[in-house]
N, C-alpha and C positions, 0 to 999 in steps of 0.2 A: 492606610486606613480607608481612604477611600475607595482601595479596589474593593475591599472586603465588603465596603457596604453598598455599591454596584453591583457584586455578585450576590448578597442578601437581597436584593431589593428587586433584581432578577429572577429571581428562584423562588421568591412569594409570589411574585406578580405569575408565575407559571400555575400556582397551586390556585390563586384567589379568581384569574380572570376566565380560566376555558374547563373548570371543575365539573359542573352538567355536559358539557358538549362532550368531554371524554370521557363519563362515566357512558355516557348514551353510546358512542364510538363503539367501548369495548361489547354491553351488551352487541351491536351490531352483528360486529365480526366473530362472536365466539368465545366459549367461556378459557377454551386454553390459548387463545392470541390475546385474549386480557391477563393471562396469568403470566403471559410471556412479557406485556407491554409492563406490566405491575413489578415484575422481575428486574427487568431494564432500567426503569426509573427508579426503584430503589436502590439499586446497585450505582448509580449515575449520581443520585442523592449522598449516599455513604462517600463515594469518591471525590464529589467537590467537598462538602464539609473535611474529610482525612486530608485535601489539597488544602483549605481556608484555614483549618487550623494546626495541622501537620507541622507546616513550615519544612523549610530543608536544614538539617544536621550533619 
C-alpha cells in the first residue's frame, strides 16, 4: 500500500509542480516534438497505472 501511494504521490507531483514550464518547453521545440513528448507521457501514464493496478496473475 505504501508503494502505491509513493508512486501516486510521484506522478501528481510530475503533473502539479513543472505544468507551465512544459507547456512552454513543448511550444519551444515544435508542434510535432510536443506531440511526440504528449505521445510519450501518455503512453508512460497508461503503463504505470496498468503496472499499479494490474497486479501480476
Amino acid at each position: 500500500m505504501k508503494k502505491k501511494l509513493a508512486y501516486l504521490l510521484m506522478s501528481s507531483s510530475f503533473f502539479l509542480l513543472t505544468g507551465c514550464s512544459v507547456i512552454e518547453g513543448i511550444f519551444k521545440a515544435g508542434v510535432w516534438t510536443g506531440i511526440l513528448i504528449v505521445i510519450v507521457v501518455v503512453a508512460l501514464v497508461i503503463w504505470l497505472i496498468s503496472k499499479l493496478f494490474g497486479g501480476t496473475k
